[in-house]
C-alpha positions, 0 to 999 in steps of 0.5 A: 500500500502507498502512503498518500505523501508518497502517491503525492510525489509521483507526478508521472503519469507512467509512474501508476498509470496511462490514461489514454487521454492524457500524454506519456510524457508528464502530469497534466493539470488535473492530474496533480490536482486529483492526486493533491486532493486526493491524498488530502482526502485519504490523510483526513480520513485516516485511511490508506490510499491504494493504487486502484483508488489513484487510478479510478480518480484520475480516469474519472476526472480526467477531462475535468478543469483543474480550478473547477475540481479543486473547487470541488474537492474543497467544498467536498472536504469541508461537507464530508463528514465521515471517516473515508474518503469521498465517492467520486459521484460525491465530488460530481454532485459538488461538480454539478452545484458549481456548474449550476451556480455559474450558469445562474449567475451568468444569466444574471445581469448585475444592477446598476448601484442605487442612486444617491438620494438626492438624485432620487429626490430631483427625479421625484420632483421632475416626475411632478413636474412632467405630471402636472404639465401632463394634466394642464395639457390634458384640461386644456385638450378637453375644453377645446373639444368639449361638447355643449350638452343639449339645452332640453332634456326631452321628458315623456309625461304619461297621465300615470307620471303626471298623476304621480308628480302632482301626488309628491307635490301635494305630499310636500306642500302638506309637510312643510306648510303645517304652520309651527 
């Protein structure tokens, strides 16, 4: 079994193993900060870090961008709260909260900062202003093409109206004629 200080300084991939997507020649990015993290993980827990667990992690995270997956790993070290190492679907979750959290805040525009308030205060008393030449235009507007109402309002005086009318009259004479 290898210590994780010793699979730290193995920096060559042909040391543990050859990804096919990855050069012989050296250690990409993403590898050495899968090994950093992943010695990391196997010394907070406490636990022995073997070479198949070396090999899995680095095929797994292999196409990843190394400044996302430290992101990751650090998010996953401070959350985890058990004594083993993470599961790579683990540090995938925490990939896929990163990713949304970009996207989100992407799609946001930032706001303008909020005037000063005096600013806000002229702009107030400029809405008034506007306003109030808005209304004097509008009763001008509205008296230049007011119509004049009819001058007779015709009525239909039927006997059961005119008989009805001639009742209320006698009906108010009657109550506020009474001498006091």
């Amino acid at each position: 079994m290898a210590t994780p200080e010793s699979l730290l300084a193995k920096t060559s991939i042909g040391t543990i193993s050859r990804s096919p997507r990855q050069p012989a020649n050296g250690s990409t990015e993403t590898e050495l900060v899968v090994r950093e993290w992943l010695a990391r993980f196997a010394t907070n827990a406490g636990q022995p870090l073997t070479e198949t667990r070396v090999i899995m992690w680095l095929d797994e995270f292999a196409g990843i961008d190394p400044d996302l997956l430290s992101r990751a790993f650090r998010a996953v070290l401070r959350e985890h709260v058990f004594s083993n190492v993470p599961t790579i679907g683990q540090v995938y979750q925490e990939i896929d909260k990163l990713r949304d959290a970009e996207a989100t805040a992407s799609t946001y525009k930032e706001l303008p900062a909020p005037a000063p308030w005096e600013q806000l205060h002229e702009q107030g008393f400029e809405y008034c202003r506007r306003m109030a030449e808005w209304t004097r235009t509008l009763f001008a507007l509205r008296k230049k093409f007011e119509v004049a109402p009819k001058a007779d309002p015709v009525v239909y005086a039927t006997p059961d109206r005119l008989a009805e009318l001639t009742n209320q009259k006698e009906a108010i004479l009657r109550r506020f004629s009474q001498p006091s």
